[in-house]
C-alpha positions in Angstrom: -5.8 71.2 -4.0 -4.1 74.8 -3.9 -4.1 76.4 -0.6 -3.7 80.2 -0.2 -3.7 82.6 2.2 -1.7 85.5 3.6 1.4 85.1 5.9 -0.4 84.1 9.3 -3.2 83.3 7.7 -3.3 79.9 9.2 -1.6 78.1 6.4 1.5 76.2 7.5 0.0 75.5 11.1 -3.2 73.4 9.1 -0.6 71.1 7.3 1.1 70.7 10.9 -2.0 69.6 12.2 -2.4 67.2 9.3 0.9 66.1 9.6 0.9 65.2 13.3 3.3 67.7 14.0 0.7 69.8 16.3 -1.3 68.8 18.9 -5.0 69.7 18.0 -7.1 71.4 20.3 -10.7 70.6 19.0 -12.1 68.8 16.0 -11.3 65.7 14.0 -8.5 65.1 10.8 -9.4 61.9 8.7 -7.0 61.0 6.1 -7.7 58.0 4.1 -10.2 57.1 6.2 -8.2 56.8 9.6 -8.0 59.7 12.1 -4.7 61.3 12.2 -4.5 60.8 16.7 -6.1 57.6 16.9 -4.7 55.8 13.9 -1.6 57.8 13.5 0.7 55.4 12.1 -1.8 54.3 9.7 -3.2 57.7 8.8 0.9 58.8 8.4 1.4 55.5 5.8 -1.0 57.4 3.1 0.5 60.9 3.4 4.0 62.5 2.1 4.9 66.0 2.9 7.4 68.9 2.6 6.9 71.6 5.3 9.3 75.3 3.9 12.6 73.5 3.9 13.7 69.8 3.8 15.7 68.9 6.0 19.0 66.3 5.4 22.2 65.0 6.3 24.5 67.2 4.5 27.1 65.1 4.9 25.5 61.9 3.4 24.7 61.7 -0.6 21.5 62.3 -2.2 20.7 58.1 -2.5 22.1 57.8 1.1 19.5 60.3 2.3 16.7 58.0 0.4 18.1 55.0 2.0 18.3 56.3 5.3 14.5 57.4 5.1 13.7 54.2 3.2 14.7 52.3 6.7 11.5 53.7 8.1 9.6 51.3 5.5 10.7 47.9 5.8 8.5 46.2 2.9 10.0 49.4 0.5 11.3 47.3 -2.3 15.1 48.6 -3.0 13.7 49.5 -6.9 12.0 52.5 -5.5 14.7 54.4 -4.6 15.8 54.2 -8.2 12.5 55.0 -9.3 11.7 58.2 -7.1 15.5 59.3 -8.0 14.4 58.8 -12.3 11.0 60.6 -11.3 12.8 63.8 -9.8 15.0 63.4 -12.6 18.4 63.5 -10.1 20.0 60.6 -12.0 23.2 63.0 -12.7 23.8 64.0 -9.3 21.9 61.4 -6.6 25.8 60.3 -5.5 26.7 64.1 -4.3 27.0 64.7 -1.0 23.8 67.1 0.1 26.2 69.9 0.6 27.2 70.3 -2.8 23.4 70.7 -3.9 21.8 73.9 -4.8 18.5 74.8 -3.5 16.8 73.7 -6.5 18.2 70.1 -6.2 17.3 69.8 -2.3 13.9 70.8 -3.4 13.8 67.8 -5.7 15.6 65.6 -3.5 13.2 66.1 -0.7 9.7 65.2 -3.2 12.0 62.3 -4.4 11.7 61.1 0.0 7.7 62.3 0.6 6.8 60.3 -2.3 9.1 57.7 -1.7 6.6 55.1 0.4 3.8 55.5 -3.1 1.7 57.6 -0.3 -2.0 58.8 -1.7 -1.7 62.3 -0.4 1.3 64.3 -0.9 1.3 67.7 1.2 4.0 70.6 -0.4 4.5 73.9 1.5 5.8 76.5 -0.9 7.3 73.6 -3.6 9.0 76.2 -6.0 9.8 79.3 -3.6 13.4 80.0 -4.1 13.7 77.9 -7.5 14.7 79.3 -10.6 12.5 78.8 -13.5 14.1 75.6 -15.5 13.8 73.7 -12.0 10.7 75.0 -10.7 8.7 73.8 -14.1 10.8 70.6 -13.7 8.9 70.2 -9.8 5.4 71.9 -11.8 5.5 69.0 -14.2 6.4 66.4 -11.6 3.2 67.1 -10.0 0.8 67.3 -12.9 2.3 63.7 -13.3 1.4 62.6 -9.8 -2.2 63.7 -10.5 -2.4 61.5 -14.0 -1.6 58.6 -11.6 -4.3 59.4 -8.7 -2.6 61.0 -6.3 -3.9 64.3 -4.3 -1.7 66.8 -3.9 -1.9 69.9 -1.7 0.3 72.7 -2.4 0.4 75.8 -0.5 1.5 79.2 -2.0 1.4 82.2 -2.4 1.9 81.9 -6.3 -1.6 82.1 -7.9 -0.4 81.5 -11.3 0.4 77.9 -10.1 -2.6 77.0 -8.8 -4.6 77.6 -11.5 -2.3 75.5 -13.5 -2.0 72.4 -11.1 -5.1 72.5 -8.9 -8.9 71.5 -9.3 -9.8 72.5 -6.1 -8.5 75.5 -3.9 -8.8 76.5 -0.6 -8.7 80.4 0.8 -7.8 81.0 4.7 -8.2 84.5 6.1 -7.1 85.0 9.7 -7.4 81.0 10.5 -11.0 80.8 8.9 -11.5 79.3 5.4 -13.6 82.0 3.3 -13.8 79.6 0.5 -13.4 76.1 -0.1 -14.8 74.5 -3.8 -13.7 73.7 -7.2 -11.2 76.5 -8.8 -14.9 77.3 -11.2 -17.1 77.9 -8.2 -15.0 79.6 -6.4 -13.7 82.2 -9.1 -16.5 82.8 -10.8 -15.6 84.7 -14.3 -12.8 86.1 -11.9 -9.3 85.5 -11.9 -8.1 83.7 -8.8 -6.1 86.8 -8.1 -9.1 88.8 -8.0 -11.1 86.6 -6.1 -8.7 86.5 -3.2 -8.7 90.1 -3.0 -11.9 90.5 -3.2 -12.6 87.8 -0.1 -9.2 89.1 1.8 -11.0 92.8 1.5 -14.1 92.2 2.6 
C-alpha cells in the first residue's frame, strides 16, 4: 500500500495514530482484527514499523541492537535474529558498533528489528530517503520479498517511481483528507501516478 501526499499533508501523523504513538481524537483503527486502544498490545504483536529515522544504541553492535529489541518478545526463538540479519543481508557487518554504520546500513538494520517479531503488517516512513542507489534497491527488493510471503506493507513517500513498482494499492492525502484510496489501476486511470496526484493536489 503506497501512501502519498505532500509535506503536512497528514502522512506521518496517520502512521502515528496507527502506531499508538498518538492519541486519537475521534474514530476507530482495527489492525488484524483488534482495535489499536482497546487491544493495544495485541493489535501492536501484528504490526512492524519505521517512522523517518530509526533510532539505536550507538554504542551497542548491530546483533546487540536485535537482541536488546528481541527481549520485548519472549517466545522469539534465538534463530530469528540470524534470519532477519541474512534477510537484510548485514551478515558482513551485524558485529559493528551502530556508530560505524552509514545511513544505508541503519536503514537496513532498523527493517532487520520491525520485522523481527514475523509481524503481518509492516509500516515504512520514507524506507529509501537518503540511500544511495545499490542500497536503496537492496531495501526495494527486500520488500517485494515480504509481499511474495503475505505480508502488507505500507510505505510512505514521496518517490512515485516506487510505488508503482512495490504497491497494489495506494493512498493520496491532501490537507489531512484522503482524495483517493483504490487499487494503483483505478485510481490512475491511463495516467501516470505522477499525473494523477497533480491532477487531485490541483483541484
Amino acid at each position: 500500500f503506497g501512501f502519498l501526499g505532500p509535506n503536512g499533508s497528514g502522512k506521518t501523523t496517520t502512521i502515528k495514530l496507527i502506531l499508538g504513538l498518538l492519541r486519537m481524537e475521534s474514530g476507530e483503527i482495527s489492525i488484524c482484527g483488534h482495535d489499536n486502544v482497546k487491544e493495544f498490545e495485541d493489535a501492536m504483536r501484528c504490526v512492524g514499523g519505521i517512522i523517518e529515522n530509526p533510532e539505536m544504541y550507538k554504542y551497542l553492535t548491530g546483533r546487540q541492537n536485535l537482541e536488546q529489541y528481541a527481549r520485548m518478545y519472549p517466545d522469539l526463538p534465538r534463530e530469528r535474529i540470524d534470519e532477519v540479519i541474512r534477510l537484510v543481508r548485514m551478515e558482513s557487518r551485524i558485529d559493528d558498533k551502530i556508530a560505524k554504520y552509514s545511513l544505508g546500513m541503519r536503514q537496513r538494520l532498523g527493517i532487520a528489528q520491525a520485522v523481527l517479531h514475523n509481524p503481518r503488517l509492516l509500516i515504512l516512513d520514507e524506507p529509501t530517503n537518503g540511500l544511495d542507489i545499490i542500497t536503496a534497491k537492496t531495501v526495494t527488493d527486500f520488500l517485494l520479498d515480504l509481499k511474495t510471503q503475505g505480508k502488507t506493507v505500507m510505505v510512505s513517500t514521496h518517490i512515485f517511481s516506487l510505488v508503482e513498482k512495490l504497491c497494489d494499492r495506494v493512498g493520496i492525502i491532501i490537507d489531512g483528507k484522503m482524495q483517493a484510496c483504490d487499487s494503483l489501476t483505478a485510481v490512475c486511470g491511463d495516467m501516470s501516478l505522477e499525473d494523477r496526484f497533480f491532477e487531485l493536489y490541483n483541484n
